[in-house]
ROSE-4610 file (N, C-alpha, C; in Angstrom, 1 decimal, always signed):
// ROSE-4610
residu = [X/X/X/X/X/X/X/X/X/X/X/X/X/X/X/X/X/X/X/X/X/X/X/X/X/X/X/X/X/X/X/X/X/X/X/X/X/X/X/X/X/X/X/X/X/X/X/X/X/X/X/X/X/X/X/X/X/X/X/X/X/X/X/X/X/X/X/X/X/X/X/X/X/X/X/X/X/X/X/X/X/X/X/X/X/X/X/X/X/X/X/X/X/X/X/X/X/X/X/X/X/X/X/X/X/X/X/X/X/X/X/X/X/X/X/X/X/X/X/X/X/X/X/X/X/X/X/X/X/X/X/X/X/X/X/X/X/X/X/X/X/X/X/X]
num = [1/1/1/2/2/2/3/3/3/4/4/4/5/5/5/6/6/6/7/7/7/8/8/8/9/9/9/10/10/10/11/11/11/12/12/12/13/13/13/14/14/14/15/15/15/16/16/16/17/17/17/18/18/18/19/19/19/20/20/20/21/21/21/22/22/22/23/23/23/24/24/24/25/25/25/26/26/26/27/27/27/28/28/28/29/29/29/30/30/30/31/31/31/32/32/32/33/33/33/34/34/34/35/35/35/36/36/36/37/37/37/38/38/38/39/39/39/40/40/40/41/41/41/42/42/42/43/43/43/44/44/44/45/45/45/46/46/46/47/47/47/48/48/48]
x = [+39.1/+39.5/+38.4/+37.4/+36.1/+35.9/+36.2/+36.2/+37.8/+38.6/+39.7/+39.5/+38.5/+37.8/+37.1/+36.2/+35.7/+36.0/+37.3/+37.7/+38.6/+39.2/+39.7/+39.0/+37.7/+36.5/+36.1/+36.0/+35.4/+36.4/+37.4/+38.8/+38.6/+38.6/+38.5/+37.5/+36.2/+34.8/+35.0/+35.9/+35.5/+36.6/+37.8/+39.2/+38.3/+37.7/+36.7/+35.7/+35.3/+33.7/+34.5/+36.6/+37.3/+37.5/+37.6/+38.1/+37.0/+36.2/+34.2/+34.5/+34.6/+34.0/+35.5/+36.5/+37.9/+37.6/+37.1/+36.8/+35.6/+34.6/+33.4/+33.5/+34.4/+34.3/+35.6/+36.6/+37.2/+36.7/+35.6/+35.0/+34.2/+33.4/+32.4/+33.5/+34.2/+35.6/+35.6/+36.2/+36.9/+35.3/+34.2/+33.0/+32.7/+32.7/+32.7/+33.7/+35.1/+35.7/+35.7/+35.1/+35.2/+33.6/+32.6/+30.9/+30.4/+30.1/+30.0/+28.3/+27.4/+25.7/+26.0/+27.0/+27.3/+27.5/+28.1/+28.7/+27.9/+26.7/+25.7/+24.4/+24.4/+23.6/+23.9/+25.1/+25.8/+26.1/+26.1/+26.4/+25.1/+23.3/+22.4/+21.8/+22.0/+21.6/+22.7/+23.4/+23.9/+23.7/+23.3/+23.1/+21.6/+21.0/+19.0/+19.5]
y = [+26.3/+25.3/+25.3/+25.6/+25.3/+26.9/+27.7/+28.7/+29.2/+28.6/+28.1/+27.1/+26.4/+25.7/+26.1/+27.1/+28.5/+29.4/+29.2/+30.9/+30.2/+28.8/+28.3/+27.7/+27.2/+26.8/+28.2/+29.5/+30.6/+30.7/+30.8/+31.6/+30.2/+29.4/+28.2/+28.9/+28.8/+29.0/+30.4/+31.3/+32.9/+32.6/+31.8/+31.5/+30.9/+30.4/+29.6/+30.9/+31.0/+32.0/+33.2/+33.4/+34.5/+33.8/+32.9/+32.1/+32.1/+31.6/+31.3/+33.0/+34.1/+35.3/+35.6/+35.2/+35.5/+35.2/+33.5/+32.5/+33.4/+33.8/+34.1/+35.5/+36.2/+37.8/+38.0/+36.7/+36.6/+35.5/+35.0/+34.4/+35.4/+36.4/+37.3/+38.4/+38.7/+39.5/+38.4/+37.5/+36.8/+37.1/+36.9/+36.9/+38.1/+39.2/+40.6/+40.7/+40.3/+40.5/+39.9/+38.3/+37.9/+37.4/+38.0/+37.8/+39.6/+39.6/+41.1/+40.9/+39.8/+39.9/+39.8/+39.3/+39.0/+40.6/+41.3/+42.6/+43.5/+43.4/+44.6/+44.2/+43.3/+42.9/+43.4/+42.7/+42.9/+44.5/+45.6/+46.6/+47.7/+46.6/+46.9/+47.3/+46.3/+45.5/+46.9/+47.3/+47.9/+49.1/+49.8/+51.2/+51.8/+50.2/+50.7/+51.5]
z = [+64.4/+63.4/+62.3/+62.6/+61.6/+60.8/+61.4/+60.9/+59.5/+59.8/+59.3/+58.0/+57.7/+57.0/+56.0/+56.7/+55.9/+54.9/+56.0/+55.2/+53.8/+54.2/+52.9/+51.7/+52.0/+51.4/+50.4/+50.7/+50.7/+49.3/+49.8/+49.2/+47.5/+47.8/+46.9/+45.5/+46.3/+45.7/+45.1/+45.7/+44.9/+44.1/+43.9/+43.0/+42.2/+41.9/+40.8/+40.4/+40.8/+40.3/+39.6/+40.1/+39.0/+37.7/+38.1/+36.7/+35.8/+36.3/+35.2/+35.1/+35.7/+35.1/+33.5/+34.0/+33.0/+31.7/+32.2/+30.4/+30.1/+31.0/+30.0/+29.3/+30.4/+29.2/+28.5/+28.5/+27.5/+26.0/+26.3/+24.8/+24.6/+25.5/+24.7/+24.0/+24.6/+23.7/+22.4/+22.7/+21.3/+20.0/+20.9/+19.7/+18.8/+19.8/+19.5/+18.5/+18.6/+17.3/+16.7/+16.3/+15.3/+14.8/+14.8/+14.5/+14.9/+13.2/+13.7/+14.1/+14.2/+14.5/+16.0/+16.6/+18.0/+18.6/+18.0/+18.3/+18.0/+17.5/+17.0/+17.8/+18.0/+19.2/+20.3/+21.3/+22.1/+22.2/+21.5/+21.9/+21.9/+21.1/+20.8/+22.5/+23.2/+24.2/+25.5/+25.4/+26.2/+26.0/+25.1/+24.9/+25.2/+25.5/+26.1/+27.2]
């Protein structure tokens, strides 16, 4: 039973931490296309 608890707890906490990853690299998308200092940065920063 307790392990049953877990695995639903588990399933909860990683259904959240998809969702925080969706919103966050769908606003850094939304920035990239609309702030071109966000996007020259942002692509400064990835090509080290």
């Amino acid at each position: 039973m307790r392990y049953r608890r877990a695995e639903k707890q588990q399933a909860i906490i990683q259904g959240q931490i998809l969702e925080s990853a969706k919103i966050l690299s769908e606003e850094v998308i939304a920035s990239m296309l609309s702030d071109d200092e966000f996007f020259r940065r942002f692509t400064e920063i990835s090509s080290e």
